[in-house]
N, C-alpha and C positions, 0 to 999 in steps of 0.2 A: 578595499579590503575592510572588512569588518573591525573594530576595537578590539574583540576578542578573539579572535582566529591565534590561537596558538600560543594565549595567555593566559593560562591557567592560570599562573603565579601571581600575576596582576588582580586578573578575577579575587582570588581569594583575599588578596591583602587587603583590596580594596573593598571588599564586598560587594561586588556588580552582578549580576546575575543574568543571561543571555534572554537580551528582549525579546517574543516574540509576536510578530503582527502577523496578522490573517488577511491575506488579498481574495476579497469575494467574500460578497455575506450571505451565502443559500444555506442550506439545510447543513452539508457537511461542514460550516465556518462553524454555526450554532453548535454542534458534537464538539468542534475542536476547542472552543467558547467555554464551554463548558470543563474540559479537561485542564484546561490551564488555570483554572480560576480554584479545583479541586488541586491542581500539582500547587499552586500557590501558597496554600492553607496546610498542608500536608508537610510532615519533617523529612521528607524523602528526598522532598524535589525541592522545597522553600529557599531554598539557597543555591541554586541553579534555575530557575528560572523566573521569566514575569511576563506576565498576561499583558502587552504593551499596544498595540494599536490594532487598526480595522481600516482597511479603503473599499472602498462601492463607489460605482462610477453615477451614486445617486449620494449626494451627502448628508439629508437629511435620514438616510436608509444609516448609512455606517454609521450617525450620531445615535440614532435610536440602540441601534446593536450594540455599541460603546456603552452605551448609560446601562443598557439592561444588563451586562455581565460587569460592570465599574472597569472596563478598558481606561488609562485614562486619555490616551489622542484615537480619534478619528479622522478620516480624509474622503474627500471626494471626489479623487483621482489616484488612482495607481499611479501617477509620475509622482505627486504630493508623499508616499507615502518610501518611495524608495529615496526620496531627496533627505529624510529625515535620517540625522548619521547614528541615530537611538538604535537602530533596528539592524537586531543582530542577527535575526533566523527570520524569513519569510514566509508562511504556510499558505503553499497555492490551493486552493479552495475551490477555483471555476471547474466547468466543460473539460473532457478531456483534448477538447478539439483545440485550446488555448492555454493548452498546459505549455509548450515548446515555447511559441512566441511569449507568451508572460515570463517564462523559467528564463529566458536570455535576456530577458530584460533585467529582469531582476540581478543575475550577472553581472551584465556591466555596470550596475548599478552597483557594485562590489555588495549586493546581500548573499547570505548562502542561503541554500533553498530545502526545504521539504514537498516535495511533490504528492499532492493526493494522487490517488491510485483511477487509472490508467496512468504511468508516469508520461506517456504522450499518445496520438491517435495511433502511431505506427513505429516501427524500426529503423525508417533513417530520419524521422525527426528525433529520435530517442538519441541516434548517434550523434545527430547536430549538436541539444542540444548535451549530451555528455562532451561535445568536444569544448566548447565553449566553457563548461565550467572544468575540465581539466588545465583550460589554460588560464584560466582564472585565479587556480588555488583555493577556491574557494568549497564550502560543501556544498555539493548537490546530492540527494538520495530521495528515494520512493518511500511514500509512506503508505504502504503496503501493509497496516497493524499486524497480522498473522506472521509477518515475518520478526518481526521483533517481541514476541509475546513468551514468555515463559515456560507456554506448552508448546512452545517448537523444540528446545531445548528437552523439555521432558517427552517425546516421542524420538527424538537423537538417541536421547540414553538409554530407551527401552529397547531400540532398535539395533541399537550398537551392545545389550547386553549377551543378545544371542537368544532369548527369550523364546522367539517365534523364528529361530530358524534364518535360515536366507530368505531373502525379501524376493519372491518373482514377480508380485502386480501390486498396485496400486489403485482404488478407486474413490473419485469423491465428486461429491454434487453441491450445488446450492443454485438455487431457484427461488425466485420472491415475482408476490404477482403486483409488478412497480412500471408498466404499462401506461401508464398515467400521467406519467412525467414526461415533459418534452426532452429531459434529456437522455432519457432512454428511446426515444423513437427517433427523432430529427438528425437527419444522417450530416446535417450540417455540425451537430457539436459531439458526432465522432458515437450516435446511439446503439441500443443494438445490446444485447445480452452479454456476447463475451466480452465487452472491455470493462464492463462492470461487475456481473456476479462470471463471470465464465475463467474472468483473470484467477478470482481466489482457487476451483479447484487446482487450476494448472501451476499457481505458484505451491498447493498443498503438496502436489507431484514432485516437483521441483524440489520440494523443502525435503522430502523422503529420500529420492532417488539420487539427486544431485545431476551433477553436469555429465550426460552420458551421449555417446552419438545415440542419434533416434536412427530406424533404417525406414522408416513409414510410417504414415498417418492419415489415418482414415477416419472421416467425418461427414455430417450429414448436418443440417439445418433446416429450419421452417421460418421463412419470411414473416416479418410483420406485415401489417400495410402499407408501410412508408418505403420498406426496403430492408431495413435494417434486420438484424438475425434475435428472432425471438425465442428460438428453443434448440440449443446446440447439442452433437453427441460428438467427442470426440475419442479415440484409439490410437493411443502414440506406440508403437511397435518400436524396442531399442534393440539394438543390436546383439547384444547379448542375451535377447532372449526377454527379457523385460518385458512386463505391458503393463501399462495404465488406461484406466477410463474416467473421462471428466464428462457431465453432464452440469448445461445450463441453461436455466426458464428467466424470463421476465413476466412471462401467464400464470402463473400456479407453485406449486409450496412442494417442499421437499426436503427431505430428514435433516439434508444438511450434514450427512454423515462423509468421512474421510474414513475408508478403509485400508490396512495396512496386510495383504495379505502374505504369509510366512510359510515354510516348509515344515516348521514345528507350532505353527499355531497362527493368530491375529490379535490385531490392536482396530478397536473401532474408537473415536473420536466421533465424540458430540459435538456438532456444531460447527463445521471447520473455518466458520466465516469468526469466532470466539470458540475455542473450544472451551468447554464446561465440565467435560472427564474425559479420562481416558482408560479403558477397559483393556485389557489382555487374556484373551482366550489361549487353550491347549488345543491340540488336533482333536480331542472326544467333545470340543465346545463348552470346555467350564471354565468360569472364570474362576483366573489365576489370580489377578491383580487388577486393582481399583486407584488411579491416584487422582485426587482432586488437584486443580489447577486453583494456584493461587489470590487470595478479593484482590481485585483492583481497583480502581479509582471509574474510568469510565473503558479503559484496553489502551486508549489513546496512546497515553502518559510513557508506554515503553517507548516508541518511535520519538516522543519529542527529548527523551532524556538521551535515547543514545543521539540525538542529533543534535542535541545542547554539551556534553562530551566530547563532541568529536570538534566541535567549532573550536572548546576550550584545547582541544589537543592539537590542534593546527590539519586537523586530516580531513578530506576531501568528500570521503565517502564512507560510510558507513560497517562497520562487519558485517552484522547479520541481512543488509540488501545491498552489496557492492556493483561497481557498474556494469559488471559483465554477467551479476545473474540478471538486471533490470533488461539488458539487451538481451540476452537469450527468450528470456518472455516474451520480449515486444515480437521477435522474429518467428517463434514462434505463433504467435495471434497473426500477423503476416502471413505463415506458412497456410493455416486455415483458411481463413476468409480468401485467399488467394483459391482454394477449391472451391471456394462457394464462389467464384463471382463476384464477392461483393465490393467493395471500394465506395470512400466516399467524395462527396464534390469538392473536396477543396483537392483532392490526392493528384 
């Protein structure tokens, strides 16, 4: 168990602040690198957290990435890095294909964990490892930014104002042309459109509609070369009558929009991957309402505070991504790719 799991009181007397290290030094370590080193400096978060270590299973790689953000340990092993008893939150960084086997490691390592997004390749590694850290006590949750960010909250309150009427569909997209990376094509570290940009619209959905029976879903794809799914359309039909549509590229750009549509009007969101405003039309199409979303630091910094919070409160998981929305997503990505055929080699 962690020093801090459920000591707030301690934390504060003492003034400790919840270490966090970063396992994997690629492109997303360097974003989250970055956010901690801004929450550090910053009177928000300065007293609740520290930018504390880095492992690469290269260690001249993690000294280098240590020194360029002033981390001040680096390791050259993931086992090096969970032996060290400093380290009070984990930030999984890799392949989604090594999120489950590193995420239980890290467990019984008694660290609590923040899992970059795919929180695993699939739905019963997702259950493994949620069972594991249930019996842990420890926290586990998906760092999924969009679900933690400000403007989740502010598309709740719009929605819930009555503004736009009853809510019958939902649509949103994000596509980025990221083809070029092995970890988007190589079906070995779990590639492939939806576990990466395809996740965000369907957690946008998620975040609108909430937990509802679906009665159908209808979806189509286009292969990469490798196998993996380069350009997703999916159609979740709910039972009441509900529909959403998510669309996902790793070939080519797209507005990036999250539509909210209403019986007395809509909400469009800029950007749903950050949103950056949010608009509210009437039924004649004029905007009613404009509200900017709050500066942040880099988006990061929400996910790492509520998961520096929850360590300090003894809880497990998180509000705003608990383990049964994580599961519903994962089984949902399941339920798709199960129409497509696709599956990868390690499954």
């Amino acid at each position: 168990m962690s020093r801090l799991n459920g000591n707030r009181a301690q934390a504060q007397a003492e003034h400790l602040k919840v270490n966090v290290a970063i396992l994997g030094a690629g492109r997303i370590a360097h974003a989250m690198a970055t956010t901690l080193v801004k929450m550090a400096a910053d009177p928000h978060y300065a007293d609740l957290v520290a930018p504390y270590a880095v492992a690469a299973r290269d260690g001249e790689r993690a000294a280098a990435f240590a020194a360029q953000y002033g981390f001040p340990v680096s390791y050259g092993s993931y086992e090096e890095l969970l032996a060290d008893p400093q380290v009070d939150l984990v930030y999984i960084a890799t392949p989604h294909s090594l999120h489950a086997e590193q995420g239980i490691m890290c467990l019984q390592a008694g660290k609590n964990i923040l899992v970059e997004k795919s929180f695993t390749a699939n739905a019963a590694q997702a259950r493994e490892l949620l069972a594991v850290a249930e019996a842990s006590g420890l926290l586990c949750t998906e760092a999924i930014w969009t679900r933690y960010m400000p403007s989740r909250r502010m598309i709740d309150d719009i929605v819930a104002s009555g503004v736009i009427g009853e809510v019958k569909m939902v649509d949103a997209n994000l596509c980025y042309p990221v083809s070029g990376k092995a970890r988007m094509t190589d079906p070995m570290l779990a590639g492939g459109a939806l576990l990466d940009v395809g996740v965000y619209p369907l957690n946008f959905i998620d975040m609108v509609l909430g937990p509802r029976p679906i009665e159908r879903i209808v979806t189509s794809m286009t292969p990469y070369e490798t196998g993996v799914d380069a350009h997703d359309a999916i159609t979740l039909h709910y039972a009441d009558g509900t529909m959403a549509t998510a669309q996902a590229s790793m070939l080519v750009s797209s507005d990036r929009g999250g539509y909210v549509w209403g019986t007395d009007g809509y909400i469009v969101c800029q950007n749903i991957n950050n949103v950056e405003g949010i608009d509210v039309y009437n039924n004649d199409h004029a905007l009613v309402a404009h509200h900017d979303v709050p500066a942040q630091l880099t988006g990061y910094e929400y996910q790492v505070a509520d998961a520096a919070n929850a360590i300090l409160d003894g809880l497990t998981e998180c509000a705003a991504m608990p383990h049964a929305d994580t599961v519903r997503i994962m089984e949902l990505m399941d339920q798709v790719r199960n129409q497509w055929g696709l599956t990868y080699p390690f499954e």
